[in-house]
N, C-alpha and C positions, 0 to 999 in steps of 0.2 A: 852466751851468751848468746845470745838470738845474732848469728849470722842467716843469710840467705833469707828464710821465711821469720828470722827472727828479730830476728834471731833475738834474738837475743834478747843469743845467749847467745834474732837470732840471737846466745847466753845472757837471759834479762836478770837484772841487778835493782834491787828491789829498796822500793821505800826513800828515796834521797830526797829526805825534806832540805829545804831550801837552803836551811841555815845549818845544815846539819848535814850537808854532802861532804864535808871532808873530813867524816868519821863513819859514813853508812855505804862501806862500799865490797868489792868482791873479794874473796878468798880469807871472810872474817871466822878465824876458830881460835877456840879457849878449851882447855882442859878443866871440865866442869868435874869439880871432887865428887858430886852429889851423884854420878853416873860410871856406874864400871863398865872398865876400858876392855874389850875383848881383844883388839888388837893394839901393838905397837910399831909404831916407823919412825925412821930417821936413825939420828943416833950418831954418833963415833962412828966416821970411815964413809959418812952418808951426806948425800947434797943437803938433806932437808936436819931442820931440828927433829928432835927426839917428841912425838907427840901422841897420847891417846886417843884410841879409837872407841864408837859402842859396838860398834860390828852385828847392829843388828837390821832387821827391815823398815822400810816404811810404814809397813802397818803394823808393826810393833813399838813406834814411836809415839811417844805421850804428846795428844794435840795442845792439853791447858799445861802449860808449863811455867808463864811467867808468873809471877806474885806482886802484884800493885802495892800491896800493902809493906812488904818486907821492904820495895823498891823506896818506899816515901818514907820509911821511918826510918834508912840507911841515911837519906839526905838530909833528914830533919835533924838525926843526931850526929852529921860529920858537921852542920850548920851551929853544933852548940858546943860542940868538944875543940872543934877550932879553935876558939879563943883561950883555951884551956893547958896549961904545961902537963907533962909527962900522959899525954894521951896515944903516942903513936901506934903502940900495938893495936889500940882498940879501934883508931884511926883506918889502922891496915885492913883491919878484920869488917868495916864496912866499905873501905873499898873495892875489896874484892867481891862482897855482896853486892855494889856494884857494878862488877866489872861480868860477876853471873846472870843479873838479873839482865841485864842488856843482850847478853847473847842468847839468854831464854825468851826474851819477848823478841828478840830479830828470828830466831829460829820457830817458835809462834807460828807468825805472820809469815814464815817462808811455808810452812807446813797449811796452813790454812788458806792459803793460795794456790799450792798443787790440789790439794782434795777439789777446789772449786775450777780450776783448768782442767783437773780431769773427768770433768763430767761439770759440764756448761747449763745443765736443767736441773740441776740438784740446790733446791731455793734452800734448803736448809744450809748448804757450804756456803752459797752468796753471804746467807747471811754472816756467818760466823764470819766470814774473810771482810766484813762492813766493821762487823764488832772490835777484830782485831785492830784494823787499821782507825778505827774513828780513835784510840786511846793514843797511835803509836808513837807521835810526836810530840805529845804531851810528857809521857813519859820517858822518849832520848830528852827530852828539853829539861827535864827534872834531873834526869841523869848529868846529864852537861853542866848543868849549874852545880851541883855537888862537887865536880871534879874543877871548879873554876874556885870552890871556896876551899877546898886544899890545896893549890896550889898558889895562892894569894893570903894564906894563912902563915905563922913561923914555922906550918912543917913543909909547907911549900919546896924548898931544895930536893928532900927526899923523894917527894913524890912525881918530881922531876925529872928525876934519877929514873926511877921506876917507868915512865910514862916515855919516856924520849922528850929530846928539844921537839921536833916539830910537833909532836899531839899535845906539848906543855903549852907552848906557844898559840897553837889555838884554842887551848879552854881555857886560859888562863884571862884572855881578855872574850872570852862568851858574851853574847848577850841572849836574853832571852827570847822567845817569842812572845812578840806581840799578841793583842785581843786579834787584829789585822792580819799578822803574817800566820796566824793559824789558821783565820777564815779563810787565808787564800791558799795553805797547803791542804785542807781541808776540800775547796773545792776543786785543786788542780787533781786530788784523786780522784772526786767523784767523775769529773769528765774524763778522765784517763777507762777507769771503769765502765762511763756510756760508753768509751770508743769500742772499748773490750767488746764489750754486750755486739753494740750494735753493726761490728766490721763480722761478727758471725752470722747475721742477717740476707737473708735473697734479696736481690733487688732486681729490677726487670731492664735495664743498665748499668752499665759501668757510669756514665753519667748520672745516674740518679745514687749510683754509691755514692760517688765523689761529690754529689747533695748535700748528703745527710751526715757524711762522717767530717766533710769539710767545714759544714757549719759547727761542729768542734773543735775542730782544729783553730779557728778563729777565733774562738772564747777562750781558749788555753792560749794562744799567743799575749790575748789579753791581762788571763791570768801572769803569766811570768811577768809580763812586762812590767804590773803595780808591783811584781818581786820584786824584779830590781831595781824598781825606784824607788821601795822599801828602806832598797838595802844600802842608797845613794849611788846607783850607776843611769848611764844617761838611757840604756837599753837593757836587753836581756843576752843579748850575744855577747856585750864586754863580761856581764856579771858570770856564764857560762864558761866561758875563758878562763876566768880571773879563780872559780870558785866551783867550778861543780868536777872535773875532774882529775887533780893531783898534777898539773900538765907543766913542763917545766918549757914551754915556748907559746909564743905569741900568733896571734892574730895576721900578723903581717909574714909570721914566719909561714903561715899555714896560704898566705892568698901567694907568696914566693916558688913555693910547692905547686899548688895549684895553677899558675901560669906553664911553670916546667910539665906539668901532663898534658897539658892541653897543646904543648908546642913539641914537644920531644914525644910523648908514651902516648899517644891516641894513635898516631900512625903504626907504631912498633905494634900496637894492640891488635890493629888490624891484618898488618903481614904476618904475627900470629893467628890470627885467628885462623884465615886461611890453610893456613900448616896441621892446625885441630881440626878442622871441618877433614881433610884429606886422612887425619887419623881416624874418623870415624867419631867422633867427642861426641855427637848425638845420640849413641846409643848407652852413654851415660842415664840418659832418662826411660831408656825400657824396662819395663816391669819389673821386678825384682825379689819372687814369692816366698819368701824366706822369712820364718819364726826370728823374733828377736834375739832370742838366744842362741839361735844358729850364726846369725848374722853376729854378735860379739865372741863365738867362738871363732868363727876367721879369721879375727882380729889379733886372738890371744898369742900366739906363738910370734908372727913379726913384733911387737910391741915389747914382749920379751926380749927380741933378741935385738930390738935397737941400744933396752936398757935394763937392768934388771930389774932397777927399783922400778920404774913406768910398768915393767910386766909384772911385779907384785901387786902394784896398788892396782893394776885392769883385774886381776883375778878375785883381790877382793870386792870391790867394784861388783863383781858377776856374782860372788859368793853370798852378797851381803842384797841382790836384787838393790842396789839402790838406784833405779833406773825405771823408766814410764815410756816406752818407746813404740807401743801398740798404736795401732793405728784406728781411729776413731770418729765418727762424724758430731759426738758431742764433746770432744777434745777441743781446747784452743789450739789454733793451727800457729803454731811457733814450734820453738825449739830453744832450749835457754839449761843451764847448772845453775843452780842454787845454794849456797853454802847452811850447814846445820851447825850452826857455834855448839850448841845444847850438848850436841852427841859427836863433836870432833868430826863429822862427816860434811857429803856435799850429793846432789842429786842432782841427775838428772833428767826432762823430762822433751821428750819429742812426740810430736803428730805425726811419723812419718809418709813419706809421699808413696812407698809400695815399690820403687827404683834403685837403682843401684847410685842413686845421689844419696839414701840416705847412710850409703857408707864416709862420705867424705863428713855427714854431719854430724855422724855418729863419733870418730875420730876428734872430728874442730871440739865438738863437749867433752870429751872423753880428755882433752888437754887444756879445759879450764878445769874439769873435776881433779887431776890431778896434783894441780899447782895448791885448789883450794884442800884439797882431803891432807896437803903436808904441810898445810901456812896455820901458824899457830898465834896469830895475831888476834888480840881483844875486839869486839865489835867498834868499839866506840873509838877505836886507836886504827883502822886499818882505812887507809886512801883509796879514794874511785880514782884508780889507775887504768884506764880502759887502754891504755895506747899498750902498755906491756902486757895486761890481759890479752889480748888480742893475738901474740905473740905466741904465748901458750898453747893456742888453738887453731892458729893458722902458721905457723912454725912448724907444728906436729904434722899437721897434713901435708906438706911438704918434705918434713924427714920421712914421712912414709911411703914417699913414691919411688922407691924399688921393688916396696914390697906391693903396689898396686898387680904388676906382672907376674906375680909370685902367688895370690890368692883369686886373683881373676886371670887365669893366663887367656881368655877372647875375649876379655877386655879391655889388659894389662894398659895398652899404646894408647888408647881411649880416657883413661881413667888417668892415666900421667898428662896427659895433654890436658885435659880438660882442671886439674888441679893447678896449673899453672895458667892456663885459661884464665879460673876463677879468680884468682889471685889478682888478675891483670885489673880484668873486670872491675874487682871490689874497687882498687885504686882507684879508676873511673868515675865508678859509680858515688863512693863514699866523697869524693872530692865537690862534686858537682852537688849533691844534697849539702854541704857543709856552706859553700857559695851561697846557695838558694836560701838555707837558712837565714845566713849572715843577711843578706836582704831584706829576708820577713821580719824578721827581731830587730833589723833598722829601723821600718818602717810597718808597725803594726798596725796600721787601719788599713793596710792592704786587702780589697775584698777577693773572695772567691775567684773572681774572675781572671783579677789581674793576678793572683798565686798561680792559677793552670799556666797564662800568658808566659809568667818567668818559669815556672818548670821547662815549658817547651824550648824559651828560649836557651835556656841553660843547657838542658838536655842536645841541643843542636852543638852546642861548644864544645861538648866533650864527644861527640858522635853516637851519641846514645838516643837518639828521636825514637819517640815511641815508646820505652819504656819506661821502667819506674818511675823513670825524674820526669813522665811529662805529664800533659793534663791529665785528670780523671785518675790516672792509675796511682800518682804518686802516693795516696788516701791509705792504701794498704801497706806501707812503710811504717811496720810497729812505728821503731826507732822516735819517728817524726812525733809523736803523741804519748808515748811513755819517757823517751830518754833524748830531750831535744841535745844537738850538737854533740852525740854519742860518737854520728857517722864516720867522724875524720878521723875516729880511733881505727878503723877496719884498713884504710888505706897508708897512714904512721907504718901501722902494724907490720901490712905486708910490706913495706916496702924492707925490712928488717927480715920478713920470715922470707923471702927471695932469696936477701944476700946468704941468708944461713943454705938455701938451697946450691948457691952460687960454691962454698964455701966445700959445702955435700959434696959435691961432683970432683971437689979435690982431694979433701980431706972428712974423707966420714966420720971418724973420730973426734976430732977437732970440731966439728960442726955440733953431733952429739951433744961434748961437752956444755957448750955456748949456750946450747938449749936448756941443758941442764940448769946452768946457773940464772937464767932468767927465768926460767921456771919454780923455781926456788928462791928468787926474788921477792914471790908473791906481788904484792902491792908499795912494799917500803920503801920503793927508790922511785921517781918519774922518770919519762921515759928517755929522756937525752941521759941525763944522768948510766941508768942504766944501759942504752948502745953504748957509751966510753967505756964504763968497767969491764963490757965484756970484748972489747976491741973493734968493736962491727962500725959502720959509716955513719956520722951526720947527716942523717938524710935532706937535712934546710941548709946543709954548707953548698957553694956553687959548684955544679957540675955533677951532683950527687946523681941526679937522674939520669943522666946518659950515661955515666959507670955503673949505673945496675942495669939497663937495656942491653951496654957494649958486653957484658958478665954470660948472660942469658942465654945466646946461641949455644958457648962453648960449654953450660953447663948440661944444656940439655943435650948435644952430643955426647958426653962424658958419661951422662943416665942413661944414653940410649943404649951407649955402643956402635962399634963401628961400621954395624951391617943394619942400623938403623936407614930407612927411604926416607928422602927429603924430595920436596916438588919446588918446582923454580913457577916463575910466573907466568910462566908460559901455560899453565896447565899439567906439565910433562915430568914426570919424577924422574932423578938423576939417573936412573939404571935404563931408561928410555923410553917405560910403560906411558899408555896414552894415561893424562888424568882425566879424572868426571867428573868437572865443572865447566860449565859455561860460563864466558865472562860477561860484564856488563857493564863497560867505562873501565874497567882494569880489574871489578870486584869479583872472583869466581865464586860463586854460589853454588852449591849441593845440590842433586839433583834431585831431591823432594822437596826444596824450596823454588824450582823449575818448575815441576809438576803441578804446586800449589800456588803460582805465582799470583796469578790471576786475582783470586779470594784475595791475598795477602795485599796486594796492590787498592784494593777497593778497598781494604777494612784499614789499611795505614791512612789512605785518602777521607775517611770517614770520621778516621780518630784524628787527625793531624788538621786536618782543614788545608786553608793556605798560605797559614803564618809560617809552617815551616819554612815555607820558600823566601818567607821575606828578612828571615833569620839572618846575621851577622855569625859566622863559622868561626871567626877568630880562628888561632891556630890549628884546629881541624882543615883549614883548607891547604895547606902543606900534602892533602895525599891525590892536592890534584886531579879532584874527581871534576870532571867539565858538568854534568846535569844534573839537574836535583835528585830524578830517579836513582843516579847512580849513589848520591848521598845516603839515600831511603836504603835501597838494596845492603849498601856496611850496616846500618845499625839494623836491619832484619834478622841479619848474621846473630846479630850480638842477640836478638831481642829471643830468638828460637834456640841459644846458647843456653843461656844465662837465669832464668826461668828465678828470679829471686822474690817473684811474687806468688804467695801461694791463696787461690781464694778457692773458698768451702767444697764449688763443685766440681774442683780438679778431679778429686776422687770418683766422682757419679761418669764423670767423662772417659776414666783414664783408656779406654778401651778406643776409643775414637780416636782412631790411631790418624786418620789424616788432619786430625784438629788439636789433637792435646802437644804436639811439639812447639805448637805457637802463640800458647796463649802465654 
């Protein structure tokens, strides 16, 4: 799902018209009869249902697949048999013509969008991926309505039965789109699409990026906002909340959260980080020259032996090439899984960065393809669940850090640190873009200016100055302009894929399981709902965040082992060796961030100005840093960590080895 550069997928989920996000969402498959199944999974004795596979490639998949015309004359005659006794069979027989043509036009459009992300100057994909998408909401909006006039008809019960309470309960009181709410889903892709286009563009600043992609940003705020006043909400952050992702908590539950990281987990963040920088966590990003399929062959045998079923479906996976993971300068630089309803599959596609980061991204996709290649749910029936998606993919990388020391042993201590690292991070990171948002969608005429003014400041609250969340850069955050209020899914998430690691360090088995079953959950349940079922913590109940901080120590002693080196703050690791950082207010720094100090100091001053200073730290100031330099010097840390922004010429740089750690 665009984590990191994406993500998403970082894993990106595609297409959620407005009025039509609580049916267009991740890990949607149907067993299409019109298509033989090469493989099968699930089954008797197995986490997942019993479902068909095509088991074939990407470029053996048929591009024009949906049928407009079958789709319209299914609607037109469920519209006249309705009123009609003894019709049910025939009833049934266009529902399910229904329930095909939906997952052929959502698999389309997911197909017509990879050919055009993989190769960004190919005018003929642009176009076909214009063509697909100018129909698509038209025709879920056709579809919806059909499934609103059987279950508002006398066969309505049965097809109640058949559909579930919650998908009966939302088509059953559908409305349609407006001439309006089309024009404005209509235009919220084309500007999603400028952004696309134009965040692959050189510009001769990062200020002048933050120009040109920010003045869309501000027409799409605009856009939503006539959404939700469409749709009768006062803004577009309540209607967000209330309706775009399956979310079984509040608003208030998420700014209760969010006070808790800023007071409790920013400090812990940072006495972590420390602990990472002394693992070595930066050579996470050294080059890493390794064929794709070399790199998912590393993979193959721990994944196996976490689980079986996970080690069948990675093998088909490899067997079936349903993967895009070459690295590319006409590629879109994300990374995202895609689900194929059409063919009971799912894909995934990455730009990767040439590092051995793109093992963790490989893994976080490899565990939403998972959940989606065994989730056997209808397109127009499956919930944007991003909070347990999320889980999926950042859960997994997490149960995988044993075997980090096992397929990279000069890595191993690096590659463990820095997944827990990440983790922290996203928390962070995702919290404070969720804040920021809630802000802008308050107050939509907010200009340019004053947007950088509150990234900055926000970015200060959480000790993150300077990066993604602050001026200029925040621009490169798919997320912000394809899936507004995505973000708070990544930090829900981890705070859940933690506790599982928490759980690891006691019970491997038992952790296993847990994953198991929420991965198997697909999208059916939201996310409170499912942490109860599977026993794990309320993360918005009081105190929830200092039991997963107070968890963390002992689990990562329990991964390490007992001959694992820890360093005290003194600089000085427990067995007596000197360490190698220098402090600065209490913050020790690496000593290529010593070396490079200088640069790094003038370019934060350049980019930062001297609003940072006049910043309000909020709970940030609990780590007691006395100068502002020493403030700068933490979020340096984080900013030469964390690297979650990826723009075009990382690639042309990567060799620039005293420059590429910091951008």
């Amino acid at each position: 799902m665009e984590k990191r550069k994406d993500r998403e997928d970082q894993s990106m989920y595609w297409k959620k018209a407005c009025k039509l996000t609580a049916v267009l969402g991740l890990a949607v498959m149907l067993q299409i009869q019109t298509v033989s199944a090469a493989a099968i999974s699930g089954g008797e004795g197995s986490y997942y249902p019993e479902k068909e596979h095509a088991g074939i490639s990407l470029a053996d998949m048929e591009r024009e697949l949906f049928d407009e015309e079958a789709l319209r004359e299914a609607a037109n005659e469920i519209d006249r048999l309705c009123s009609q006794e003894g019709q049910q069979d025939r009833l049934e027989e266009l529902y399910q013509t229904i329930l095909e043509q939906t997952n052929r036009l959502y698999t389309e459009s997911a197909l017509a969008s990879l050919d055009y992300y993989s190769n960004m100057e190919d005018e003929e994909a642009r176009a076909r991926m214009e063509e697909v998408d100018g129909s698509y909401a038209e025709m879920m909006d056709i579809a919806s309505g059909a499934l609103r006039t059987l279950l508002n008809s006398g066969y309505g019960s049965y097809f109640r039965e058949k559909m579930g309470d919650d998908s009966a309960d939302y088509y059953q009181s559908y409305e349609d789109l407006t001439e309006e709410e089309s024009a404005l889903l209509e235009r919220q892709q084309e500007l999603v699409q400028e952004y696309e286009e134009k965040s692959m563009e050189e510009y001769g600043s990062q200020e002048e990026r933050c120009s040109v992609l920010g003045e869309i940003y501000l027409e799409l705020v605009q856009v939503r906002t006539e959404m939700a006043e469409t749709a009768g909400y006062d803004n577009y952050a309540d209607y967000a909340y209330e309706n775009e992702y399956y979310r079984d908590y509040t608003i208030e539950d998420v700014e209760d959260l969010r006070e808790d990281v800023k007071n409790l987990l920013v400090p812990y963040f940072y006495e972590f980080t420390n602990e990472a920088v002394d693992a070595g966590v930066n050579d996470v990003f050294l080059e890493y020259d390794v064929s794709s399929e070399n790199l998912l062959a590393e993979l193959t045998a721990p994944l196996g032996q976490m689980n079986e079923e996970v080690g069948e479906t990675f093998q088909y996976f490899q067997d079936c090439r349903l993967y895009d993971l070459d690295q590319s300068d006409v590629k879109m630089d994300m990374a995202y899984t895609v689900e194929l309803p059409a063919y009971g599959d799912a894909y995934v596609y990455d730009n990767r960065y040439g590092t051995y980061y793109d093992v963790f991204t490989i893994i976080h996709e490899f565990g939403h393809f998972n959940s989606v290649y065994h989730d056997d749910t209808p397109a127009l029936f499956s919930m944007v669940n991003m909070d347990v998606s999320e889980i999926h993919s950042q859960g997994l990388e997490l149960l995988f850090y044993p075997y980090y020391g096992e397929v990279y042993q000069e890595l191993g201590t690096a590659m463990q640190h820095y997944v827990i690292y990440e983790m922290l991070y996203n928390i962070l990171l995702s919290c404070a873009f969720d804040e920021a948002e809630n802000v802008i969608y308050r107050n939509p005429d907010m200009t340019l200016d004053e947007i950088n003014s509150l990234m900055d400041e926000i970015s200060a609250e959480y000790g993150l100055m300077g990066q993604s969340v602050g001026s200029d850069v925040w621009v490169d955050v798919t997320h912000l302009f394809q899936q507004p209020f995505y973000m708070i899914s990544y930090a829900t998430s981890a705070f859940a894929s933690l506790e599982l690691f928490q759980i690891s360090a006691a019970d491997r088995e038992e952790a296993v399981d847990i994953y198991m079953q929420i991965s198997a959950s697909g999208t059916a349940e939201p996310f409170c709902a499912v942490l109860e079922q599977c026993g794990l913590t309320d993360i918005f109940q009081d105190g929830a965040t200092e039991q997963l901080i107070d968890g963390m120590d002992t689990a990562m002693t329990a991964e390490h082992g007992p001959d694992s080196q820890k360093t005290d703050s003194s600089g000085e690791d427990q067995n007596g060796g000197e360490g190698q950082q220098e402090e600065i207010s209490g913050i020790r720094l690496p000593d290529w961030l010593n070396e490079h100090s200088d640069g790094i100091w003038q370019e934060l001053q350049q980019g930062l100005g001297t609003g940072i200073r006049d910043t309000s730290f909020g709970g940030y100031r609990v780590l007691a840093l006395a100068v502002t330099v020493s403030i700068v010097a933490a979020a340096v840390i984080s900013i030469l960590l964390a690297r979650h922004i990826r723009k075009k010429n990382d690639r042309d740089k990567k060799d620039e080895k005293d420059n590429w750690l910091y951008r």
